[in-house]
N, C-alpha and C positions, 0 to 999 in steps of 0.2 A: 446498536451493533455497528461497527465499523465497516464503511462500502468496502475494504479489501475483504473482510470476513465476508459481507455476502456475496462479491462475486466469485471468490473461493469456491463456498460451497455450490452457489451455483452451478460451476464449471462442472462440481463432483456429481451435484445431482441430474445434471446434462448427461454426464459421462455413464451414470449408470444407469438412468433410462431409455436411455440408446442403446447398452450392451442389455438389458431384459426384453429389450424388443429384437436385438439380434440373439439372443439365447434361443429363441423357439425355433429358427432356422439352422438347417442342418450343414455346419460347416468346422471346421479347425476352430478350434480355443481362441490362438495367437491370431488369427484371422478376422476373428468378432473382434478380439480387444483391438485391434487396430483401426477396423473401421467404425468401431464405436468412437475412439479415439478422433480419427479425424471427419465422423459426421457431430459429434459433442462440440469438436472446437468451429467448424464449418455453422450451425446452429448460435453458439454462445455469440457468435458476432454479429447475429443478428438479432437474437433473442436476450441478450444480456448490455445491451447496448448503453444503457440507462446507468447500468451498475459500473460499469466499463469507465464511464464519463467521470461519473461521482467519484473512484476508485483516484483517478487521473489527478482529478481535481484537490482533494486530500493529497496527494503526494505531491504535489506541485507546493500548496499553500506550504506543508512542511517545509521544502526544499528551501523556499521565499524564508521562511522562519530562521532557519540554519543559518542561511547567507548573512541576513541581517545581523543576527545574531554573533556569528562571526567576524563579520565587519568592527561591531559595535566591541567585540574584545580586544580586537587588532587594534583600535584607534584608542581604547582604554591603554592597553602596554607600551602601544606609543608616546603617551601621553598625550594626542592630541584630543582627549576627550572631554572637555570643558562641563559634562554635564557630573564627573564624578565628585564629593562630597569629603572633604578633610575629614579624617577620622572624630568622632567626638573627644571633648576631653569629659575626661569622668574620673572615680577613683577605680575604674578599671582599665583606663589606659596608661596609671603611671606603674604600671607592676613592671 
């Protein structure tokens, strides 16, 4: 499973064990959701920390991928890519 997937649910499973522990207290709706809302996110930062990191981590390496990645097209259409390969000849290149 992918660390965005589990700090996701995380967040979700934070968020709605905090609003079952404020359900039993006698107050507004909009009032629990709120401050289950911000003791779930006040919690996740401390408690999810780990997931937090790895989440960070995958998205960075992506980013690094992309860039390079990018780079390496830019220098292909430029032509200065020294590393690309003349088409083969075959009887499917003279058509």
């Amino acid at each position: 499973m992918s660390a965005a997937v589990k700090y996701t649910l995380g967040r979700i499973g934070l968020f709605v064990a905090v609003l079952a522990a404020l359900w039993l207290v006698d107050m507004n709706v909009f009032l629990k959701l709120m401050l289950a809302l911000a003791f779930s996110a006040a919690l996740s930062f401390f408690l999810l920390r780990g997931w937090r990191d790895e989440m960070a981590g995958e998205m960075a390496d992506a980013a690094e991928r992309r860039r390079s990645e990018k780079e390496r097209l830019r220098s292909a259409l430029a032509g200065d890519d020294q590393t690309t390969t003349p088409p083969a000849e075959g009887p499917d290149s003279q058509r």
